[in-house]
BAFI-3210 file (N, C-alpha, C; in Angstrom, 3 decimals, decimal comma, padded with zeros to 6 digits):
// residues 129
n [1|2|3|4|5|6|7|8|9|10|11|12|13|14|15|16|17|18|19|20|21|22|23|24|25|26|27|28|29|30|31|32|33|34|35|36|37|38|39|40|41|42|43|44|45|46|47|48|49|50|51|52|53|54|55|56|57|58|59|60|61|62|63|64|65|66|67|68|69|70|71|72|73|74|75|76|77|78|79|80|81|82|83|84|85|86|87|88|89|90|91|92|93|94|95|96|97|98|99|100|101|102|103|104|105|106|107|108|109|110|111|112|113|114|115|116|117|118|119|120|121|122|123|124|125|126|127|128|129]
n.u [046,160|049,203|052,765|054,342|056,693|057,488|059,456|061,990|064,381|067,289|070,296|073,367|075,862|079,399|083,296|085,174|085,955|085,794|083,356|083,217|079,760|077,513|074,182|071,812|069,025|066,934|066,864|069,945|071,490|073,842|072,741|073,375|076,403|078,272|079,039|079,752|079,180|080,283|077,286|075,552|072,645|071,009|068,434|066,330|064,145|061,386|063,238|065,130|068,894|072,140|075,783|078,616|081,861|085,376|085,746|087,439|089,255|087,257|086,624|083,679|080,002|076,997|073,665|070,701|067,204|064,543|061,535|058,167|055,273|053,027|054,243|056,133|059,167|061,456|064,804|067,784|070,843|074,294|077,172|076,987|074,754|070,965|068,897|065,727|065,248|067,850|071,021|073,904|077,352|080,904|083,520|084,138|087,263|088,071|087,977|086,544|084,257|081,116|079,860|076,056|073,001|069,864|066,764|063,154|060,108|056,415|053,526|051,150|048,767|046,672|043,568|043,620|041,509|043,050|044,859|048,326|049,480|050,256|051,380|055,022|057,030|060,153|062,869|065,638|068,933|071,768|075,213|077,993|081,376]
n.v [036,279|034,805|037,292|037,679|039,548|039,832|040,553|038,733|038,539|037,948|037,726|037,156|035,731|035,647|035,354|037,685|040,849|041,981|041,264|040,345|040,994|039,499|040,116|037,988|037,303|035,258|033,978|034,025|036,268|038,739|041,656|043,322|044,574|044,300|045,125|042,878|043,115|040,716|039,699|041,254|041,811|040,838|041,098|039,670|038,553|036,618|034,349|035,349|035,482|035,562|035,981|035,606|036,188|035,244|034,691|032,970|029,922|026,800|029,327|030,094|030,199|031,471|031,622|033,139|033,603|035,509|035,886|035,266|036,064|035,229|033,249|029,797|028,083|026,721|024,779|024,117|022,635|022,857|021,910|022,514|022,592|022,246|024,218|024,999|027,829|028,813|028,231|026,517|026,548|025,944|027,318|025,380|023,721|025,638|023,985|021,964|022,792|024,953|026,445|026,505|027,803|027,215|028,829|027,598|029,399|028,845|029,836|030,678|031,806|033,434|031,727|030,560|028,758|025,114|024,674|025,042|027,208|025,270|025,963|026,739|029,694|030,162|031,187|032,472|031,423|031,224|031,747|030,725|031,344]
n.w [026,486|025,280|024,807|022,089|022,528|024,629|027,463|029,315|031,851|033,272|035,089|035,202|036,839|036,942|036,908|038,301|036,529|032,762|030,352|026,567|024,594|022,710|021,407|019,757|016,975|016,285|014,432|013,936|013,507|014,223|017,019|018,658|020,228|022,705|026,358|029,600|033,042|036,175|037,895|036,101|033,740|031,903|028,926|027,251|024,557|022,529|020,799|021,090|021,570|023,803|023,941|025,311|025,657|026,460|028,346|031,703|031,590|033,588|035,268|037,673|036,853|036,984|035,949|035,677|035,572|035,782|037,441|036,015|036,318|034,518|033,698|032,993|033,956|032,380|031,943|030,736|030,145|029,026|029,642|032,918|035,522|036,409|038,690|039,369|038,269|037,856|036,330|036,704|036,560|035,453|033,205|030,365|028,514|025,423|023,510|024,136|023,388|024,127|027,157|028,324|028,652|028,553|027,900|028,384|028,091|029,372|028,949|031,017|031,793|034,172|034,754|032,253|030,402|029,954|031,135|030,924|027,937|025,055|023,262|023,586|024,628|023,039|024,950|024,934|024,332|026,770|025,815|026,819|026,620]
ca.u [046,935|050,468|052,808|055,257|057,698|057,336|060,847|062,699|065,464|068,670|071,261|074,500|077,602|080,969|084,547|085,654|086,321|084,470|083,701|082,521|079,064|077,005|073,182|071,319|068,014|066,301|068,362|071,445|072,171|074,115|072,638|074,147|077,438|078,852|080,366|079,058|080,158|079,782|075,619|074,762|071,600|070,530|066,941|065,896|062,520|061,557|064,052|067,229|070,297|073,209|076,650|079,377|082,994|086,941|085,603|088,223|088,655|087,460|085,567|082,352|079,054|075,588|072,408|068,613|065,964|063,839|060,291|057,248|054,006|052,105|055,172|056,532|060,421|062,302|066,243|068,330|072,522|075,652|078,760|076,403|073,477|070,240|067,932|064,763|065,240|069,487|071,896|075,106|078,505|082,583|083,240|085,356|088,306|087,431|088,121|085,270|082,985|081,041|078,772|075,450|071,848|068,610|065,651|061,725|059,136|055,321|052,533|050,390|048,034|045,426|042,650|043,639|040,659|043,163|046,093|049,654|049,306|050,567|053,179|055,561|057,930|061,489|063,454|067,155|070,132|072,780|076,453|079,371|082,709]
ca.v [036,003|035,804|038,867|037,898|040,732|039,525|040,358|038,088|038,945|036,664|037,617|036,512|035,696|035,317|035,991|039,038|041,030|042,744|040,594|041,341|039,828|039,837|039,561|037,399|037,150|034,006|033,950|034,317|037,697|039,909|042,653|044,557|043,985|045,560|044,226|042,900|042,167|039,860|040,431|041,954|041,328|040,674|041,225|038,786|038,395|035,226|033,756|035,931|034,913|036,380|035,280|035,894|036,073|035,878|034,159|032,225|028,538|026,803|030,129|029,628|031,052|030,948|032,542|033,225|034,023|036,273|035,007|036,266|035,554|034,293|032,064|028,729|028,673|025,282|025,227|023,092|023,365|022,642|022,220|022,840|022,194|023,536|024,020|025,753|028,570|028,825|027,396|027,397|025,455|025,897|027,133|024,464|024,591|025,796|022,690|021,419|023,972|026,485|026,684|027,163|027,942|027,183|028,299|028,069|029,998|028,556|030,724|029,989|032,965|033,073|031,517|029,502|027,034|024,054|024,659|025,859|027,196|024,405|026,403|027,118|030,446|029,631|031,726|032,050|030,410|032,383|031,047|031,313|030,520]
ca.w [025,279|025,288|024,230|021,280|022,884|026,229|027,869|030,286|032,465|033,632|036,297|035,008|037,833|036,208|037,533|038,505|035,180|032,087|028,981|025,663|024,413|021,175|021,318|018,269|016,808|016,700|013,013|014,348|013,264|015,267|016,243|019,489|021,064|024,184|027,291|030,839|034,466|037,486|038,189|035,290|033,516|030,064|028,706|026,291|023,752|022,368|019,967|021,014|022,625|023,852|023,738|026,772|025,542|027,089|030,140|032,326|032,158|035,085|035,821|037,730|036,486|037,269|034,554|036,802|035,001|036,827|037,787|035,219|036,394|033,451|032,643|033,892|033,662|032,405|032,039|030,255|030,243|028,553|031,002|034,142|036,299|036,582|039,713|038,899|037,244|037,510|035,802|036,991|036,116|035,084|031,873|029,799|027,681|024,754|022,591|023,949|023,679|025,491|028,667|027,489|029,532|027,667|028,956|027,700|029,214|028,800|029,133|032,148|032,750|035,309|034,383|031,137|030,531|029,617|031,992|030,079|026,136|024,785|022,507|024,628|024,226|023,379|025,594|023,836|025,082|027,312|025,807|027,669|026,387]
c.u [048,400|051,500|054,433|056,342|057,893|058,726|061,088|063,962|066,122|069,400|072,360|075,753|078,540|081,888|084,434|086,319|084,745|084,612|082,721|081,532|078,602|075,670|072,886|070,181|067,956|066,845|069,471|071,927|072,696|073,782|073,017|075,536|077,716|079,376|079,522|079,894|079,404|078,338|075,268|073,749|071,963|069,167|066,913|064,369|062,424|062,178|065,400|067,632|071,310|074,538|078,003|080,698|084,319|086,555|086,943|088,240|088,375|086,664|084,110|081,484|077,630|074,428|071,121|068,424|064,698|062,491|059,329|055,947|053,417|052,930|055,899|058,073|061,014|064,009|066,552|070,079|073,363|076,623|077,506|075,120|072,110|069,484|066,898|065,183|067,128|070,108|073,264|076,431|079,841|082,609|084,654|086,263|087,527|087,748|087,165|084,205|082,387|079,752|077,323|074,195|070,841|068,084|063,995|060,826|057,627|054,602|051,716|049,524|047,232|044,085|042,428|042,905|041,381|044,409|047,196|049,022|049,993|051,736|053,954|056,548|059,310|062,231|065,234|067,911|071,204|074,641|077,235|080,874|083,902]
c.v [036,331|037,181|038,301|038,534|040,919|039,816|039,812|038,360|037,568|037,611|036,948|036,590|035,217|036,002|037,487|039,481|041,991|041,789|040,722|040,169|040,678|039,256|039,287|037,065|035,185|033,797|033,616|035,818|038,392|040,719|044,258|044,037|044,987|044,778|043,872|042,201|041,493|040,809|041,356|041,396|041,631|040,379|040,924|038,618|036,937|034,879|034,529|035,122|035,771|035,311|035,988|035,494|036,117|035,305|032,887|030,900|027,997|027,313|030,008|030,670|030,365|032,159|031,856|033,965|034,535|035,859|036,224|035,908|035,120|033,287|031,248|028,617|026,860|025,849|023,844|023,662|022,552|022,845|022,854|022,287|023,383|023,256|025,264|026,630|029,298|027,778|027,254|026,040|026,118|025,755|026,261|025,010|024,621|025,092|021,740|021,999|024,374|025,800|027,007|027,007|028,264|027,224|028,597|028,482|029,547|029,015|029,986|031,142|032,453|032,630|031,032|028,300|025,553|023,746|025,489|026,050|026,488|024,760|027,171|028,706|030,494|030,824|031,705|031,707|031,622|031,451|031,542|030,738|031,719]
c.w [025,555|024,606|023,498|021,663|024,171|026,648|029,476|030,444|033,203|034,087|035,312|036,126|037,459|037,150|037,225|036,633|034,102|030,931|027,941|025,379|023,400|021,424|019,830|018,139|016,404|015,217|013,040|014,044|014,651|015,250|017,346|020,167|022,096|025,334|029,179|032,218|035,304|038,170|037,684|035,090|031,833|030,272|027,174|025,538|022,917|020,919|019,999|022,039|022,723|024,460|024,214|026,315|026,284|028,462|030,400|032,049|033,274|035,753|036,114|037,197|036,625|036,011|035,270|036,079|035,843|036,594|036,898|035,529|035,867|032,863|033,443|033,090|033,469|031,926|031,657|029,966|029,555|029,126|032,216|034,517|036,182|037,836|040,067|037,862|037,150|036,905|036,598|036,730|036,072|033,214|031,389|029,060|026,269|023,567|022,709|023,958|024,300|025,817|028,034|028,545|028,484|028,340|027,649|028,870|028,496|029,560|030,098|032,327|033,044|034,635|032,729|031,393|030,648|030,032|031,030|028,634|025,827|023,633|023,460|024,129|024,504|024,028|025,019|025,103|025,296|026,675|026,051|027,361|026,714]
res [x|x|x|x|x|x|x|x|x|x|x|x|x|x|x|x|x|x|x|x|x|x|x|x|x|x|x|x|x|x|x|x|x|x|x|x|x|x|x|x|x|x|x|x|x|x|x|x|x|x|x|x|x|x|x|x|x|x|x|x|x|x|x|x|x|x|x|x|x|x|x|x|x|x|x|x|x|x|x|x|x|x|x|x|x|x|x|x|x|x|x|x|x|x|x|x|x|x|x|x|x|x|x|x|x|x|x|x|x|x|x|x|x|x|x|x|x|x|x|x|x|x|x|x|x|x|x|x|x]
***
């Protein structure tokens, strides 16, 4: 059975620097802020996001999602690429809005009669502007 409170981890690589971010429930509410650097991490549950401020234009960045055994990793991006389980891109100006890394994670454990659980767990979106 999967675990509602399952936590997934992401790698973030940004320019050199410290910048402030705001995690959000699957609501939007804010509900921690604080600040992170080049190969930090963020630890995510299903329906938060966190949200990466004061970054460079231009500035490259990549967001990996660290491998979970009972869970299959998809990625989807805004301003960037993905290849498996990274994202990575140039964040734009901010008139066109921000960098963004979606990922879902779908339950696969060992020995599921009918292959993947067929609801998948949304994994929140990393935004980078």
């Amino acid at each position: 059975q999967k675990n509602p409170t399952e936590k997934f981890t992401f790698t973030v690589t940004l320019p050199q620097g410290k910048y402030p971010y705001t995690y959000s429930t699957a609501q939007g509410n804010a509900q921690i802020s604080g600040s992170i650097e080049n190969n930090g991490t963020v630890t995510l549950t299903s329906g938060q996001s966190v949200a990466i401020y004061g970054l460079p234009v231009n500035g490259a960045y990549t967001v990996t999602e660290a491998a979970n055994d009972d869970y299959t990793i998809s990625a989807e991006a805004i301003y960037g690429t993905v290849q498996g389980a990274t994202v990575s891109g140039t964040i734009p100006d901010p008139d066109s809005g921000a960098a963004a890394a979606h990922y879902t994670n779908t339950y696969t454990a060992p020995g599921f009669p009918g292959g993947p659980d067929p609801t998948p767990t949304q994994t929140p979106a990393t935004s980078l502007s």
